[in-house]
N, C-alpha and C positions, 0 to 999 in steps of 0.2 A: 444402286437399285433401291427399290421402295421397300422397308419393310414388309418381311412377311407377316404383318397385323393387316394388310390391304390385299392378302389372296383373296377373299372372299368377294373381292368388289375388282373385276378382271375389267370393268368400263374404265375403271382411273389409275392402271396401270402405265398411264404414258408421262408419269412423273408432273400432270395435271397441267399441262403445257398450255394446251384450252382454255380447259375449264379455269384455270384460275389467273384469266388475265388479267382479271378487274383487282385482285389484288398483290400489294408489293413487295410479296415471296411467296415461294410454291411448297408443296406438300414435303419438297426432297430437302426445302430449306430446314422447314421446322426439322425433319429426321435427324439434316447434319449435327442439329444443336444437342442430341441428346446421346450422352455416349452412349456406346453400344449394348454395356450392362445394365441398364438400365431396362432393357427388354428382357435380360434373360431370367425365366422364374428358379426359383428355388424349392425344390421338391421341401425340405427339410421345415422352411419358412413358411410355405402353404400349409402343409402340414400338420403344422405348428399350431397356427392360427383356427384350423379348422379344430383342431381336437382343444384347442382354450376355450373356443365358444362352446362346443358340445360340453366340458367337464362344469362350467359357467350355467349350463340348461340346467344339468342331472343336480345339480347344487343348489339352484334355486328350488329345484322339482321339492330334493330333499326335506329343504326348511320349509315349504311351504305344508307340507304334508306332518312333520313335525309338530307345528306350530297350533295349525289346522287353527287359524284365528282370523276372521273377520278385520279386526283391525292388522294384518298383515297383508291380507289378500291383495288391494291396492296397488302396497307397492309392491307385491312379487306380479303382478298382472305387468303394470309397466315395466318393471325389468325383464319379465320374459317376454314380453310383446317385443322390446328391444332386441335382445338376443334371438329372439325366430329373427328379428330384421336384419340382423349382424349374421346369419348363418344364410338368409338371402344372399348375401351378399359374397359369400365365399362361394355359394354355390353358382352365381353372377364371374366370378373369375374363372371358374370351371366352362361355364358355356362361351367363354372367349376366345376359351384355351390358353391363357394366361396363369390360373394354377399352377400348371406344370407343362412341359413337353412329349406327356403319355397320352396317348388321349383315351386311353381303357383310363386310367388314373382320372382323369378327368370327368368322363362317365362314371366312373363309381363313386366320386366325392359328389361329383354333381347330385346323383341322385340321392346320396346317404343328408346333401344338406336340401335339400329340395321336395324330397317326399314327405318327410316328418309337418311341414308347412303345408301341403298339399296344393304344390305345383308342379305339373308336369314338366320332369327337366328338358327334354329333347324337343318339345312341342312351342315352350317356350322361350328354348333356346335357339329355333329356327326363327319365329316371328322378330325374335330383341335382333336376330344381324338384320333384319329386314329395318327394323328398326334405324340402325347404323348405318345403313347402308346409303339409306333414305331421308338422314336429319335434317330438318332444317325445310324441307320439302312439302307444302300446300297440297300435292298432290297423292305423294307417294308415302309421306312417311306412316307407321305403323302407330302410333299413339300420343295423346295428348296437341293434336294437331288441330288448329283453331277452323272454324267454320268462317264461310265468307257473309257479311252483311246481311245479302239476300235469304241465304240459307236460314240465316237465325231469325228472320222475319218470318222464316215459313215453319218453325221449329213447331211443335201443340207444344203445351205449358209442360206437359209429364215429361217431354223429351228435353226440355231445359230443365226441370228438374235433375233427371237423371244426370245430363253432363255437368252440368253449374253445381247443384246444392248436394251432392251424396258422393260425390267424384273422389271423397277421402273412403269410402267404402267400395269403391267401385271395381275393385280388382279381380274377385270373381267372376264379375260378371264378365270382365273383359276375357278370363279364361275361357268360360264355357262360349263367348259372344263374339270377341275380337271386340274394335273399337266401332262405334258408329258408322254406318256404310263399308264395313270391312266383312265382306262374309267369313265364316268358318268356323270352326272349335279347334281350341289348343289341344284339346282331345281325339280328336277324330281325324284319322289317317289320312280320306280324301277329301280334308278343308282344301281349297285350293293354294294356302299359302306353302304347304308341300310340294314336296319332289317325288314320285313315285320310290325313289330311294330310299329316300328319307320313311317309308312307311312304319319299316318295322323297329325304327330308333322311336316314333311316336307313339306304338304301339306297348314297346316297354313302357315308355314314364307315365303310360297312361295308368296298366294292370299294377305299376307301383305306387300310385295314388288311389286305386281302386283298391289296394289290400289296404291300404295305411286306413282309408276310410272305414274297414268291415273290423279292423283291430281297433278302430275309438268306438263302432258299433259294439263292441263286442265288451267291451272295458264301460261301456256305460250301461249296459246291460247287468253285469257285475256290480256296479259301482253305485249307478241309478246317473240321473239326467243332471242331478245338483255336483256331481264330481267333471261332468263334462264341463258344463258352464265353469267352475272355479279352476281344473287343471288345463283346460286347451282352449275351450270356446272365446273366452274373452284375451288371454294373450294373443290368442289367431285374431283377434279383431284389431286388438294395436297394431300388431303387425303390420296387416292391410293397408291400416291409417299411416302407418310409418311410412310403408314403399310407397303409396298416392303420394301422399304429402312431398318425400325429396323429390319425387319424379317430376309433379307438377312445379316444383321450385326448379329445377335442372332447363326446363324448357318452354316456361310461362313468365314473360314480366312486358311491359309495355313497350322496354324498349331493347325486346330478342327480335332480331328481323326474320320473317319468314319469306320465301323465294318459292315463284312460281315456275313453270317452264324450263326453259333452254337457261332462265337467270340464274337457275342451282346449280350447283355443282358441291361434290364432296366435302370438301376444306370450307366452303363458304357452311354448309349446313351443320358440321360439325365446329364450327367457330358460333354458330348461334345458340349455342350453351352457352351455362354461366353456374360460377364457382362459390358455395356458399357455406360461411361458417357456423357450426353445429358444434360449438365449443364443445366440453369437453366428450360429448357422443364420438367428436371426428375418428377419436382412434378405436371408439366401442364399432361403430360401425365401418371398421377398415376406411376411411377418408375418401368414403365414394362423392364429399361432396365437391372434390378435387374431382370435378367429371369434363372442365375441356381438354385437357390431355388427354382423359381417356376418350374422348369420342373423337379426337386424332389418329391416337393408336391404340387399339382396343387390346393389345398382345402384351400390354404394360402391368406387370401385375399389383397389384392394389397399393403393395409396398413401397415401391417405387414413384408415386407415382406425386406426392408431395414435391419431390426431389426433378421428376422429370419437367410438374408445370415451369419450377424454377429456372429450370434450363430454357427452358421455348419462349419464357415473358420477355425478353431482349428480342428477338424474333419478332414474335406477334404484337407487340406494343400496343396502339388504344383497342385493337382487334382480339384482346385477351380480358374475358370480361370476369369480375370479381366483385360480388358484393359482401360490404362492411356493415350494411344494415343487420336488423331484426330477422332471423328467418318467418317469426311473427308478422313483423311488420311489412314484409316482404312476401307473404302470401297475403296478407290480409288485401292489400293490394292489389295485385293481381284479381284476387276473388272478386273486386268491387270494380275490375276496370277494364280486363282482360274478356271480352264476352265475344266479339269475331274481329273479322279484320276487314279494309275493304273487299269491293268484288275488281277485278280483270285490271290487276296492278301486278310489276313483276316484281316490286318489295314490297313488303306489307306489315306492319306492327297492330297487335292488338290496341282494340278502343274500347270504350265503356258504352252499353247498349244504353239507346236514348229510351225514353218513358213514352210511349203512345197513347 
């Protein structure tokens, strides 16, 4: 059977018999290749990980507040802009369910790494399987998904700004906004990417980013406006830059194919990532840049998941994509070249917008 990382997507339960004719093994293949522990999380390990990056926060808080020096501030802004991004990321294994096999355990790490950054965990843990669900997809997927030719001809200049030149900033927006042509708020109950269900899971991580925000109100009031900017405001802005940054490197380069129509299917859209080296960050930020396995099996816990690509690269062969370049170089790229794709194709790769 297909792992239980694929409950959430009850369309490509038929061991992807279909949908992935065009390519030369199925979703059951890649499963066989990876032993079975490899799935299963370790309470003690999560755990672990989650209370290293918290002790790693209060430590940096520490020296910083020590020091209280201008020539320090720097570098503790980019280490803790990292570590808010390192505790994204745990709190990212929680909304998988991969953490652990509690899912109260799950919701409260979620939220305990989630709210401090000021991310709705439940709201934005709905949108990311829509996300997953949908990779790879012109139509349907939930973020970072390219416009067609036309569309960018008709863009006004402020609306390519927004997408193109601020996109490393752009992750609040995406909260309160969704992505471009996506109605909703990661906040609000009756966005439409909810389930009437789902209400009162949205409604908690909302009032827990709602208090998080009236305690930095409340501490800068105390403190004054100069203690917000040096203790929170400008780490939260790395931060931002950090999740933009991998995310656009996960799912933008010229040559990620994107799939229209009846052309998508699951396995093809989650094979249109790509694996990218963040020397020595990889293990600061759990090796989420090991992300085609995970957007294979998203019930892989972060740990693992080094070890599971290994297993699947014999499987997947030139369909396993890994870049050895610059992440530098490698966004810069993209940035210069990546602007839409064509119109009424059922593959399509990013092009670089001509000059009118």
């Amino acid at each position: 059977m297909i792992d239980n990382a694929l409950k959430d997507y009850p369309q490509n339960l038929n061991l992807q018999k279909d949908l992935d004719e065009q390519l030369p093994f199925t979703l059951q293949d890649v499963r066989n290749a990876i032993p079975p522990e490899y799935f299963q999380p370790s309470v003690v390990k999560s755990l672990y990980y989650f209370f290293f990056d918290i002790i790693i926060i209060a430590g940096l808080y520490a020296i910083a507040a020590k020091l209280d020096s201008w020539f320090f501030y720097p570098i503790f802004w980019l280490a803790q802009g990292t570590m808010f991004w390192a505790l994204f990321v745990v709190g990212h294994d929680c909304g998988h369910g991969s953490f652990s096999k509690y899912k109260w355990l799950n919701n409260l790490i979620g939220h305990l790494s989630h709210t401090p950054i000021l991310v709705p965990f439940h709201g934005w843990r709905i949108s990311h399987r829509t996300h997953h669900q949908n990779t790879g997809s012109l139509e349907n997927d939930e973020s970072w998904y390219p416009v067609t030719e036309t569309k960018y001809k008709e863009m006004a200049w402020i609306e390519k700004f927004a997408r193109f030149d601020i996109s490393l900033i752009a992750y609040p927006l995406y909260l309160f906004n969704r992505s471009p042509g996506k109605a909703g708020s990661h906040f609000d109950p009756s966005s439409p990417i909810f389930k009437p269900s789902e209400k009162w899971d949205v409604i908690t991580s909302t009032v827990a980013c709602s208090l998080m925000v009236a305690l930095l109100g409340f501490l800068t009031y105390q403190f004054g406006v100069l203690w917000l900017v040096k203790f929170y405001l400008v780490p939260y802005i790395l931060f931002v830059m950090w999740l933009d940054f991998v995310t656009f490197l996960h799912h933008t380069d010229t040559d990620i194919p994107w799939y229209s129509g009846k052309n998508w299917n699951f396995l093809k859209g989650a094979l249109s990532t790509i694996d990218h080296d963040y020397g020595f960050v990889n293990d600061i930020h759990h090796n989420i840049g090991t992300h085609v396995a995970h957007h294979i099996f998203l019930s892989i816990p972060h740990y693992n998941l080094l070890k599971a690509t290994e297993a699947v690269k014999p499987v997947l062969g030139s369909y396993y994509r890994k870049s050895d370049e610059s992440i530098f170089t490698v966004f810069w790229r993209a940035y210069n070249n990546c602007h839409h794709v064509p119109d009424n194709q059922k593959t399509v790769y990013y092009q670089r917008a001509t000059k009118s």
